[in-house]
TORRO-252732 format. One line per 8 residues: for each residue z, y, x of C-alpha. Coordinates in steps of 0.25 Angstrom, whole numbers, plus 5000, padded with zeros to 4 digits. Each point is the difference from the previous one (the first is absolute). Layout:
BEGIN
Z Y X  ... $
This chain:
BEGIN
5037 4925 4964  4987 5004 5001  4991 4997 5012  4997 5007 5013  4983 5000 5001  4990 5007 5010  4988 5005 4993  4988 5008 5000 $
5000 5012 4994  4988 5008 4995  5001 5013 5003  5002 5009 4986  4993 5012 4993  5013 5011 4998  5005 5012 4993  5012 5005 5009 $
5011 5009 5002  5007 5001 5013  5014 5010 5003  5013 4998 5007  5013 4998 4990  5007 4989 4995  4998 4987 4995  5007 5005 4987 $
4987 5007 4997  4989 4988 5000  5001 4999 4986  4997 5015 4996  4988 4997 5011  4993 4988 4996  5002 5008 4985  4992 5013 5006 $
4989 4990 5006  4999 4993 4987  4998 5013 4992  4990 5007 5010  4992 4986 4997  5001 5002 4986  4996 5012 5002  4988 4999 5005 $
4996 4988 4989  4999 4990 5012  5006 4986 5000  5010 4993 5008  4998 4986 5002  5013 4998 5008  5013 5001 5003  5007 5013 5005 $
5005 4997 5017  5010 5007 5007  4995 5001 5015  5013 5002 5007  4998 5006 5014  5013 4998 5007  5000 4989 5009  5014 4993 4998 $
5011 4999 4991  5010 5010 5005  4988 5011 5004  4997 4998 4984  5017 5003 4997  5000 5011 5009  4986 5006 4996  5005 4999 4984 $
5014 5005 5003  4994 5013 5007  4990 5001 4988  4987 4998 5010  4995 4986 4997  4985 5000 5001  4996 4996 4988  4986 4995 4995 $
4996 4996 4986  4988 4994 4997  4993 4994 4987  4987 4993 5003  4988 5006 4991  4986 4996 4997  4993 5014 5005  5000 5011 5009 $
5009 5011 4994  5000 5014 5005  5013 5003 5008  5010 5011 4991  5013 5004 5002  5005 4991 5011  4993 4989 4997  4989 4993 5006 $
4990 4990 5000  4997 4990 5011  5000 4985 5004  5012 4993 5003  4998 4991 5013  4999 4984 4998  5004 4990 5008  5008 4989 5006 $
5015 5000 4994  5012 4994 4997  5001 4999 4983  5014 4996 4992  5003 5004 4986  5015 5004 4998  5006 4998 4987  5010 5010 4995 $
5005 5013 5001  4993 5010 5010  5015 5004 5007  5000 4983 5004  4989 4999 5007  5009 4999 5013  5001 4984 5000  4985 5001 4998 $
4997 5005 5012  5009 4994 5009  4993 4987 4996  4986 5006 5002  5004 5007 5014  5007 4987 5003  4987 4993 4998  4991 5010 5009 $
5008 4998 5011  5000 4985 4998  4985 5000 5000  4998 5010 5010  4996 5012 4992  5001 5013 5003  4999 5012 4989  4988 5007 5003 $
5000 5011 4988  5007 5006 4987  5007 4991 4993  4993 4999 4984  5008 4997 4987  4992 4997 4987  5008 5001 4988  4993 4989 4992 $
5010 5004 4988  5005 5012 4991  5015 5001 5001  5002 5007 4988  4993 4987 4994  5008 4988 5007  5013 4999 5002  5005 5001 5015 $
5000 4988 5003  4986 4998 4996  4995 5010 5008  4990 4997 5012  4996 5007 5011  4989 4994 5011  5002 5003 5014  4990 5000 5010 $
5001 5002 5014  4988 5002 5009  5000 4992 5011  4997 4999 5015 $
């Protein structure tokens, strides 16, 4: 089980797209980012980040059921690149949040952050923006239970 940190986060140079949908479609997202950044012959030093914009578990159900989730993808760069076709160039806040890295398929993230929300409340922390997951591996590479995602969560 891995362990439940607060950290400093730099704030990060991104390529971005934004829209409302479902989480079924992060994939094909982080794979349109990718391709506009290889497009452009720039260079990506990170990991792509899902920014998820709901605020709890059932508002994210619910926003995916009705096919409205707002989703951000994000991969971090090492230049400005001009916005095309949706996507966007920006800087990705820093600061203080909650970090754990979840081992294994995306759909079991639940026990994840039930531990992680658990430990905010018993540290007296409150939830003070989007929600981030890097996706520090390819599952196309790793079997699922290899996968692992990092969460942070900004905090108050």
């Amino acid at each position: 089980m891995e362990e439940i940190a607060l950290v400093d986060v730099e704030p990060q140079h991104v390529v971005g797209i934004r829209k409302r949908g479902k989480y079924e479609e992060i994939p094909d997202m982080i794979r349109t980012v990718y391709e506009y950044v290889l497009s452009q012959g720039a260079a990506s030093p990170g990991c792509p980040i899902f920014v998820m914009h709901e605020t709890s578990e059932e508002e994210a159900v619910k926003a995916d059921l009705e096919g409205a989730a707002d989703i951000e993808i994000t991969v971090p760069v090492t230049e400005r690149l001009a916005p095309a076709g949706g996507i966007a160039c920006y800087e990705l806040p820093g600061g203080r949040m909650v970090r754990v890295v979840h081992r294994g398929p995306y759909q079991e993230c639940g026990p994840t952050y039930e531990r992680l929300f658990a430990w905010l409340a018993e540290n007296g922390l409150e939830i003070a923006g989007p929600i981030r997951e890097v996706y520090l591996n390819d599952p196309r590479e790793v079997p699922e239970a290899e996968i692992l995602t990092e969460i942070f969560v900004p905090v108050a």
